[in-house]
C-alpha positions as CSV (number, residue, x, y, z in Angstrom):
1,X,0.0,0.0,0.0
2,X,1.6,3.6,-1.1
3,X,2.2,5.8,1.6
4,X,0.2,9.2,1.6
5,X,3.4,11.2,3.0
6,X,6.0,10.1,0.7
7,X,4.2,8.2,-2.7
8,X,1.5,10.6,-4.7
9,X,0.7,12.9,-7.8
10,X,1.2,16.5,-7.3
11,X,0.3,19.0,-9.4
12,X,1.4,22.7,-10.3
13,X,0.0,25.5,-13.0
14,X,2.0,28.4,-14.0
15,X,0.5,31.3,-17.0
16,X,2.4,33.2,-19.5
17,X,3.1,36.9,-19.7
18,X,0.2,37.2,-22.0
19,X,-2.4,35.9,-19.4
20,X,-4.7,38.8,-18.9
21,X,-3.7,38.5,-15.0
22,X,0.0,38.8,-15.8
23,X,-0.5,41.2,-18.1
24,X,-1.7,43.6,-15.2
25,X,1.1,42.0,-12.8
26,X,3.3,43.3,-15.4
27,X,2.2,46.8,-16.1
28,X,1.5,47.4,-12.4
29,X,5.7,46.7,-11.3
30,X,6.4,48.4,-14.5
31,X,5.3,51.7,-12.9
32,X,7.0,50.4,-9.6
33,X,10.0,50.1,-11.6
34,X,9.6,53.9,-13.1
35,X,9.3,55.1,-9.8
36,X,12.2,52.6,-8.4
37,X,14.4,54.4,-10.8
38,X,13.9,58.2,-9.8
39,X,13.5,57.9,-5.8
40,X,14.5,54.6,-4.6
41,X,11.9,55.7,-1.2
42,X,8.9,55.6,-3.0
43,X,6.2,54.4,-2.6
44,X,3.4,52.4,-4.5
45,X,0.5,50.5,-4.5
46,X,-0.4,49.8,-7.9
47,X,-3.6,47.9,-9.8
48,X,-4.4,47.1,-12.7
49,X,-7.4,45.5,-14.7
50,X,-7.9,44.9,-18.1
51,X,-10.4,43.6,-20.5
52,X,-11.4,43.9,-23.9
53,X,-9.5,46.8,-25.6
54,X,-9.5,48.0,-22.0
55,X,-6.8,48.9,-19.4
56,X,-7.8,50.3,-16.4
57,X,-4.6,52.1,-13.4
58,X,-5.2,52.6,-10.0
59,X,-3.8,53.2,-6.8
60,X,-2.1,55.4,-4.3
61,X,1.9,56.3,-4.7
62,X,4.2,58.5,-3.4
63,X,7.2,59.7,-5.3
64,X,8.7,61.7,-8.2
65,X,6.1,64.1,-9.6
66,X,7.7,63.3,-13.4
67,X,6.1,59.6,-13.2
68,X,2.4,61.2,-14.2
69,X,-0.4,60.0,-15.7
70,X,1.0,59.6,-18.8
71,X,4.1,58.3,-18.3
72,X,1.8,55.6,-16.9
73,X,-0.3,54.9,-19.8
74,X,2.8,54.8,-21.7
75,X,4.3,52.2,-19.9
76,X,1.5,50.4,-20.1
77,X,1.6,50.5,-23.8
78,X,5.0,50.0,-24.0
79,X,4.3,46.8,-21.6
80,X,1.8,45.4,-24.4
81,X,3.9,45.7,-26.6
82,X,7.0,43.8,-25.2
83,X,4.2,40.8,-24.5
84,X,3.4,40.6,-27.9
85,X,-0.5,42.2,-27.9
86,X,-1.4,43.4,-31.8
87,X,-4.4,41.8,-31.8
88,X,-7.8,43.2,-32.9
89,X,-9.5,44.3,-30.1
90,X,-6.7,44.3,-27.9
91,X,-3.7,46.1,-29.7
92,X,-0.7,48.5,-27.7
93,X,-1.4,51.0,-30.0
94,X,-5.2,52.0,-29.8
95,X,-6.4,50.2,-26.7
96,X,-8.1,52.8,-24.0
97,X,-5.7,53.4,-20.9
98,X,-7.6,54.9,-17.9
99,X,-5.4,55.7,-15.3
100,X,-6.7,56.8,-11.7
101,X,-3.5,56.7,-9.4
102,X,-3.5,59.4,-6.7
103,X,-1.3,60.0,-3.6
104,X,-0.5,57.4,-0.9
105,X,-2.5,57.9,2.3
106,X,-1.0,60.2,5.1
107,X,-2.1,57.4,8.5
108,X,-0.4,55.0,6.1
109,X,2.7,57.0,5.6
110,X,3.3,57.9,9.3
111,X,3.4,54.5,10.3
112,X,6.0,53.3,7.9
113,X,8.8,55.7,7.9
114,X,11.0,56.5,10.5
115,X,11.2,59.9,12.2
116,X,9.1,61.8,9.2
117,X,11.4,61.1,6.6
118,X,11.3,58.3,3.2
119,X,13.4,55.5,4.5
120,X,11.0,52.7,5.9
121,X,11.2,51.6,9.4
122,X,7.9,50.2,10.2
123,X,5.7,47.3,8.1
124,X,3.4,48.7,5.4
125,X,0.9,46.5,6.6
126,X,0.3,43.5,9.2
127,X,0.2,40.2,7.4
128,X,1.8,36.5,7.4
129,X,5.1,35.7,4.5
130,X,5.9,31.8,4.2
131,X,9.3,31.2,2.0
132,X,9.9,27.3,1.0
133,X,12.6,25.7,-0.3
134,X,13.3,22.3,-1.4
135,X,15.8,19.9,-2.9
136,X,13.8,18.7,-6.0
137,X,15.9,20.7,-8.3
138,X,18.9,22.6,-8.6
139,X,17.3,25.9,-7.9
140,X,16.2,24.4,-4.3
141,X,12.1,25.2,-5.7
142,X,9.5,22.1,-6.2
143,X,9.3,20.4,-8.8
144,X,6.0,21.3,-10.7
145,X,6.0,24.9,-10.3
146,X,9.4,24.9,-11.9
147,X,8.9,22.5,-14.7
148,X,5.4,24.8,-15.8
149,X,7.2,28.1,-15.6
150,X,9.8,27.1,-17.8
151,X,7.6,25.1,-20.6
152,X,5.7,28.5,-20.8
153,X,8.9,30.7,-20.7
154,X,10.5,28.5,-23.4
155,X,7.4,29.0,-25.6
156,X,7.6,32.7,-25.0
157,X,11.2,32.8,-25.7
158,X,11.0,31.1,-29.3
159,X,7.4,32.8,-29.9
160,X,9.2,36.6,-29.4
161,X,12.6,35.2,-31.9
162,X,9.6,34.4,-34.4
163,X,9.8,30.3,-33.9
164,X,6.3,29.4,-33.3
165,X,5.0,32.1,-35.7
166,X,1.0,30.0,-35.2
167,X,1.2,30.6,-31.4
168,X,-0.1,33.8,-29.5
169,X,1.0,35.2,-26.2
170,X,-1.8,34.0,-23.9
171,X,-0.8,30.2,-22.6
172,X,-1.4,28.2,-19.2
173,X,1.0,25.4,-17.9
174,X,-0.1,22.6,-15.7
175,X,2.6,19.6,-14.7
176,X,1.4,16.4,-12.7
177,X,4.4,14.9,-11.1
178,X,4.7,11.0,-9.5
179,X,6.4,11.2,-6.2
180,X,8.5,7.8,-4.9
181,X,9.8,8.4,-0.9
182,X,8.9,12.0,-1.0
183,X,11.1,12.9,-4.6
184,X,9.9,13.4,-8.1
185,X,10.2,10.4,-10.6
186,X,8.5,11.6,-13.5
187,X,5.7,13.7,-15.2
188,X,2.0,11.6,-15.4
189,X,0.6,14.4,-17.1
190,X,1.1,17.5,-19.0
191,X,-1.6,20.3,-20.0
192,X,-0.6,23.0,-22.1
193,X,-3.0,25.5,-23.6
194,X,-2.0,28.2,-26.0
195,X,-3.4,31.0,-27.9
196,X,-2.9,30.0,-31.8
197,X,-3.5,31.4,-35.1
198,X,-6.8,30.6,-36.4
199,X,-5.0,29.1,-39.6
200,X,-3.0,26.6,-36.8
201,X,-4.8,23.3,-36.9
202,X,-4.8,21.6,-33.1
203,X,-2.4,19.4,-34.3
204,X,0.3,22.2,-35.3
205,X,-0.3,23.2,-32.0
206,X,0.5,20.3,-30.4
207,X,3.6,19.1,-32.3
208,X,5.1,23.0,-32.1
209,X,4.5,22.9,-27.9
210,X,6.0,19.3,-27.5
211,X,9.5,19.2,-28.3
212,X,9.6,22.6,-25.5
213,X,8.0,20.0,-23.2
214,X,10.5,16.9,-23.8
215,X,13.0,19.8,-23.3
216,X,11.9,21.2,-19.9
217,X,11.2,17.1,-18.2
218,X,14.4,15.4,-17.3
219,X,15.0,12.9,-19.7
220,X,12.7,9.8,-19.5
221,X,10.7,11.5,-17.7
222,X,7.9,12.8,-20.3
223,X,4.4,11.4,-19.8
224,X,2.1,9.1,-21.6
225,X,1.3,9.9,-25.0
226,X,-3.0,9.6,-23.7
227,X,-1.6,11.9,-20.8
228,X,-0.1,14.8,-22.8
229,X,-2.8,17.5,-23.1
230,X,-2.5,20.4,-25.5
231,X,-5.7,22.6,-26.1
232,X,-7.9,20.0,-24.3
233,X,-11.3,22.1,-25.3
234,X,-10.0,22.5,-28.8
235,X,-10.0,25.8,-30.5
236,X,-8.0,28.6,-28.4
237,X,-7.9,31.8,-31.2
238,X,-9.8,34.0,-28.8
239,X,-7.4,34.8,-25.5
240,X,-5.6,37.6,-24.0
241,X,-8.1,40.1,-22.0
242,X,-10.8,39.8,-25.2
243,X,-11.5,36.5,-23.8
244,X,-10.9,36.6,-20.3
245,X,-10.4,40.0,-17.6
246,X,-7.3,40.4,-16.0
247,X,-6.5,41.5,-13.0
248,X,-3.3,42.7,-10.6
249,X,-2.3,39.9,-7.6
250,X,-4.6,36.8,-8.9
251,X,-2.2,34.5,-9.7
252,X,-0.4,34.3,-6.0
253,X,0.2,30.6,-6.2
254,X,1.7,31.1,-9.4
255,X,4.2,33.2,-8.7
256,X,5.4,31.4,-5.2
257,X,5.7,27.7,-5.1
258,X,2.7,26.1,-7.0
259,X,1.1,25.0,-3.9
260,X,3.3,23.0,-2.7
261,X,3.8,25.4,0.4
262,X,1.5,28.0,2.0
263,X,1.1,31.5,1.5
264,X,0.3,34.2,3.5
265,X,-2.0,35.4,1.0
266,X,-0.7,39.2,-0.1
267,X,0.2,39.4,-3.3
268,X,3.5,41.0,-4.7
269,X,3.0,42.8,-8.2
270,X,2.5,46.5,-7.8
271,X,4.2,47.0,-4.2
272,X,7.2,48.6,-3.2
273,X,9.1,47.0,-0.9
274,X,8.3,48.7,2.6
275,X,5.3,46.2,1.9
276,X,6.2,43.4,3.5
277,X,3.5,41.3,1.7
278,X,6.8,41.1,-1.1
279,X,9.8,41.8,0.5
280,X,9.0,39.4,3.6
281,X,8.0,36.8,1.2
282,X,11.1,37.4,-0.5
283,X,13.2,37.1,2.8
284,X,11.7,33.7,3.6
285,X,12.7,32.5,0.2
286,X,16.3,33.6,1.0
287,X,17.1,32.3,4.4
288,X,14.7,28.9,3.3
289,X,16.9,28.3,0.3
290,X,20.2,29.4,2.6
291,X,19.2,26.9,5.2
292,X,18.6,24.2,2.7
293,X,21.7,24.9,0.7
294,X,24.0,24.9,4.0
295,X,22.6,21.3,4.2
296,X,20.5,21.8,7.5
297,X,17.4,20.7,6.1
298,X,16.3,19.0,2.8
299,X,12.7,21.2,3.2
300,X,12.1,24.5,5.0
301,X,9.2,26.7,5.0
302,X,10.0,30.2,7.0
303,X,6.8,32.1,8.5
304,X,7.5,35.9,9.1
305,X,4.8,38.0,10.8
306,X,4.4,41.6,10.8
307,X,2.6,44.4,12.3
308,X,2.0,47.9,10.8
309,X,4.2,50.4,11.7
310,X,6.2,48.0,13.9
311,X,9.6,47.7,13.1
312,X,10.9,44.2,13.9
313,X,9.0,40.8,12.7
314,X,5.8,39.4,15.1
315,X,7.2,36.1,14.7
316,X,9.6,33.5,13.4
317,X,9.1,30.1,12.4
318,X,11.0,27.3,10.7
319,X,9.3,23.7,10.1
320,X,12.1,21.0,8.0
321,X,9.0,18.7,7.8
322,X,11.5,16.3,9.5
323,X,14.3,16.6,7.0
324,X,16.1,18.7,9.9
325,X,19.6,18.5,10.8
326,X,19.6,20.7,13.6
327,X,17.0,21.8,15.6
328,X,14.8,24.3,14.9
329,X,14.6,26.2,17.4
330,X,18.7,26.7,17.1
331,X,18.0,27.8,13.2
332,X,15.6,30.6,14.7
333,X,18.4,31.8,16.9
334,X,20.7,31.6,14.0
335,X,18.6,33.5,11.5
336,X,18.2,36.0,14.2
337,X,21.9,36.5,14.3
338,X,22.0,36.5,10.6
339,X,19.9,38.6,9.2
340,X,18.0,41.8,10.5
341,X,14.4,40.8,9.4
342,X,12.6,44.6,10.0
343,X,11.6,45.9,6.6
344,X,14.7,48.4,6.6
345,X,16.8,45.4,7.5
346,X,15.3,43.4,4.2
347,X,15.4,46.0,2.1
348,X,19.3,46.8,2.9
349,X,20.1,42.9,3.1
350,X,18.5,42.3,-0.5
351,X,19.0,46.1,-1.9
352,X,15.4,45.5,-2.6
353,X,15.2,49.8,-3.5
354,X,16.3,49.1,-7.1
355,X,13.7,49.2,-10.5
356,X,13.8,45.2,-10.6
357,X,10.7,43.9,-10.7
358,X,8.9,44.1,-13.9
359,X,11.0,40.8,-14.3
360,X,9.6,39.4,-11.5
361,X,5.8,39.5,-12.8
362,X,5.6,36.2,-15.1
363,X,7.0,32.8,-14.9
364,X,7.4,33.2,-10.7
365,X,9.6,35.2,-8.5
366,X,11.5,32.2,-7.0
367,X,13.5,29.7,-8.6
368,X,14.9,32.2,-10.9
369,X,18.8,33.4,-11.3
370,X,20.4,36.2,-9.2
371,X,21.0,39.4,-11.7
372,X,24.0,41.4,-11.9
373,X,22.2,44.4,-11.3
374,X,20.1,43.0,-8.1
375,X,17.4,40.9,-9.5
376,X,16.3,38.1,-7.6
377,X,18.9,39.2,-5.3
378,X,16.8,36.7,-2.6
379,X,17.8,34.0,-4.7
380,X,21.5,34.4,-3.8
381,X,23.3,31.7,-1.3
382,X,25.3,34.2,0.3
383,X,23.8,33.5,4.0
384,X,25.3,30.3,3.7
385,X,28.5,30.6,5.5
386,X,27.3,33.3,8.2
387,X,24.3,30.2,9.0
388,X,27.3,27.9,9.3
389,X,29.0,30.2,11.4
390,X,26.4,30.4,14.0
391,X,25.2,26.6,14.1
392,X,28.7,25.0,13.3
């Protein structure tokens, strides 16, 4: 008899940059990023919503008078754009932009910075952050989540160099996994469903997406041919935000860890980092992925707790789900020691003030490579040594 713990089927989804939710995800830290780049101490809180040939800004901010309404709209269009979007209907060009973005709230603003002036002391808001890592592949994330991003990413990639001419930027990922003692063995199903050309047949679509899939599975690993599912429903000509509404923060799962560990339920896209609901989150990732890296754990989720305006974490928790080589109450003394977990700390540790997260907003914000100029900075292993430092 399989065990429930350690033999099972788990499943992940990721969407592509031309879901109508990422789409928003996208514009929204696009205008973070404008900001990011003329006052590293602003602040924003930016949403956006989109339909058919419709793309509606809002929010509260505070910063750099230059990044108006219109340089807003423009980056919005400009965001299109890069996706791919010259579809009737929904085109970069002519699509209406409303923008309603005002300034950030003055009882907000007094609780986060410190003694009056822009550099963040306090939370932004109260709230619960998980981080996970894991040792199901080389970038410490689970398994699923990882496989899905990068099918979609690789389809984007050749779609934009003008490989897969047929296919259109809206797609959706899903990858169903066999797990032996707890560890991936292979895939026992694959769904992938792509915008296409209405002069695409469903089997062009399904020959073009498979050789990206063989690539992305380990080898041996790709799924039954009765198992591999591409446009299950059959015609997909209608997508983007003409056949669905987006929306800013409604693909949270997405963009962590595919399920396989909680969430504390605040999205990231559209935040500055004195909100901890993304720069706490992005904290756990780091000292989870440090502590599995230093080989004290072969699983850790972190918890980090806030309150608003209070400038040191509510609580810290660490769970190895019994992978632990220490205990872990001696890794929450150590992270203690470590790493300086107020928002001003994080911020400072991760030099999280920098125009770096458009980048973020499709195919996940973990699991990804550390950028020269501070991207996915949390996804560095540099805790490592300080963690063996303190534990031995």
């Amino acid at each position: 008899m399989a065990n429930s713990l350690k033999d099972y089927v788990f499943t992940s989804e990721s969407v592509s940059e031309g879901h109508p939710d990422k789409v928003c995800d996208q514009i929204s830290d696009a205008i973070v990023d404008e900001y990011m780049k003329r006052d590293p101490y602003s602040r924003c809180a930016v949403e956006t919503a989109t339909t058919t040939n419709y793309v509606g800004i809002i929010g509260e901010c505070r910063g750099p008078a230059e990044v108006d309404h219109a340089l807003m709209e423009q980056v919005a269009r400009d965001t299109i754009k890069k996706i791919g979007y010259e579809q009737q209907d929904f085109h970069w060009k002519d699509v209406e932009i409303d923008v309603r973005v005002h300034s950030q709230s003055a009882d907000i603003a007094q609780g986060v910075d410190a003694d009056g002036n822009e550099k963040d002391d306090g939370a932004g808001d109260q709230g619960i952050m998980f981080g996970y890592a894991c040792r199901e592949t080389d970038a410490l994330m689970p398994a699923a989540i990882q496989y899905s991003h990068e099918i979609l990413r690789k389809m984007a990639e050749a779609r934009h160099k003008g490989d897969l001419p047929l296919i259109e930027p809206d797609s959706k990922s899903q990858v169903s996994l066999e797990y032996k003692d707890g560890m991936p063995v292979r895939a026992t199903s694959v769904v992938v469903s792509t915008q296409h050309a209405e002069s695409a047949s469903q089997d062009d679509v399904r020959e073009m997406v498979r050789p990206i899939v063989e690539s992305v599975l380990p080898q041996g690993w790709m799924c039954p041919e009765d198992e591999f599912y591409v446009n299950p429903t059959g015609r997909f000509v209608i997508g983007g935000p003409v056949g669905d509404a987006g929306l800013t923060g409604r693909k949270i799962i997405v963009d962590t860890y595919g399920g396989a560990a909680p969430h504390g339920g605040g999205a990231f896209s559209g935040k500055d980092c004195s909100k901890v609901d993304r720069s706490a989150a992005y904290a756990a990732r780091y000292v989870a992925k440090n502590i599995v890296a230093a080989d004290y754990a072969d699983k850790c989720t972190i918890q980090l707790s806030y309150a608003i305006g209070v400038s040191k974490p509510i609580s810290v928790y660490v769970n190895t789900h019994g992978t632990g080589k220490v205990p872990e109450a001696k890794l929450v003394e150590a992270i203690g020691k470590t790493i300086d977990l107020s928002p001003r700390g994080v911020r400072e540790h991760l030099q999280l003030n920098k125009p770096i997260y458009a980048r973020t907003a499709a195919y996940g914000h973990f699991g990804r490579e550390p950028e020269s100029d501070g991207g996915f900075s949390w996804e560095k292993l540099d805790l490592v040594s300080a963690l063996q430092k303190e534990i031995g």
